[in-house]
Each structure stands twice: as C-alpha cells, then as structure tokens.
C-alpha positions in Angstrom: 96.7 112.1 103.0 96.2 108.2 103.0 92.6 108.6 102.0 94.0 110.8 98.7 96.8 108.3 98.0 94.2 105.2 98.3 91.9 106.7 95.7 94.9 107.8 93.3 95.8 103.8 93.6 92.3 102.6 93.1 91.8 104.9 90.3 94.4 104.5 88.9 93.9 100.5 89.3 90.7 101.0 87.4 92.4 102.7 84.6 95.2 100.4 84.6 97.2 103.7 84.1 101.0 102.1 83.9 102.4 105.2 85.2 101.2 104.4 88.5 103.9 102.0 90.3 101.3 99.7 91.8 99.6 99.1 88.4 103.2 98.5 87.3 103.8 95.6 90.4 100.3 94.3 89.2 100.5 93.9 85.7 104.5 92.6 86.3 104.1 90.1 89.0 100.4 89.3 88.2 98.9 90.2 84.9 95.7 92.0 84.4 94.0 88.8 83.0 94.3 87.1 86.6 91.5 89.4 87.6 87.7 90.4 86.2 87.9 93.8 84.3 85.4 95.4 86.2 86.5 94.3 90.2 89.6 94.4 90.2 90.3 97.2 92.5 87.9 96.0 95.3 90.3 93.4 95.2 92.7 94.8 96.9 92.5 95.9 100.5 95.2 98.7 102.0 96.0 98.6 105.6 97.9 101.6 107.1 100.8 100.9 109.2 102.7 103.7 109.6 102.4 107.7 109.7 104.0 109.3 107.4 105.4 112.9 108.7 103.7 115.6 106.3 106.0 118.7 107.6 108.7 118.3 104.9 109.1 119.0 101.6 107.4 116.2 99.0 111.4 114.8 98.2 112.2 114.2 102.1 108.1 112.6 102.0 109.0 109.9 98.7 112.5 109.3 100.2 111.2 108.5 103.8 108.0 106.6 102.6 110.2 104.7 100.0 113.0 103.9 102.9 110.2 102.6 105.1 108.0 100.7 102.7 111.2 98.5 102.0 111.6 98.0 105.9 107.6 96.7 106.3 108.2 94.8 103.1 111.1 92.9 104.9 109.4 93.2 108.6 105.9 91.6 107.2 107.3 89.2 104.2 105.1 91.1 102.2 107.6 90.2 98.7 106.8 87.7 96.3 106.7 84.8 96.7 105.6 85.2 100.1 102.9 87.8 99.2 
C-alpha cells in the first residue's frame, strides 16, 4: 500500500496534477518555480512512520490516516515554518 501511494505522489509530482493534495501543499507553500522542472520529485524523500490498518473500508482508512497525519505533524514539527 505505501509503495502504491509513493508512486501516485511522485507521479503525480511529475505531472504537477493539482488534484493531488501534496502538489496542492507544494505549489501553495512553495511554488513550482523553487524547483528544476525535470527533478523535482527526487526531491522529496518519504519516510514511513506509521502502519496504516488496511481491514476497513477506504472512509474509516482517509479518516484514520487524516486523524494521524495531523498528530505526526504536531509530534515531528513537521508545519511550516518549521518544515
């Protein structure tokens, strides 16, 4: 499951497909002309921290990853300006 979710973000990444909410965070907080065209995906490197459970349905999935990526966010510091 993580390795399908990294390459939907770097794909979408290289596509800079503003559907996708990291290439939303990106292009918001950063702007796409911070970063050369044709790296900017191996830019970015994704460390896994936590397991999500994958023996629910995909709402109880988004709400518990959603619920816990705000907690790491706070835990790590990981917001701007910090980030």
């Amino acid at each position: 499951m993580l390795r399908e979710r990294f390459c939907s973000h770097r794909n979408a990444l290289k596509k800079q497909d503003q559907s996708n909410a990291l290439v939303k965070h990106i292009d918001e907080y950063h702007g796409w002309h911070n970063y050369p065209d044709d790296r900017f995906s191996d830019l970015f490197n994704f460390t896994p921290i936590q397991k999500v459970p994958v023996q629910a349905s995909f709402e109880k999935i988004k709400e518990f990853r959603l619920n816990h990526e705000q907690f790491w966010i706070d835990t790590l510091n990981t917001v701007e300006p910090l980030a």
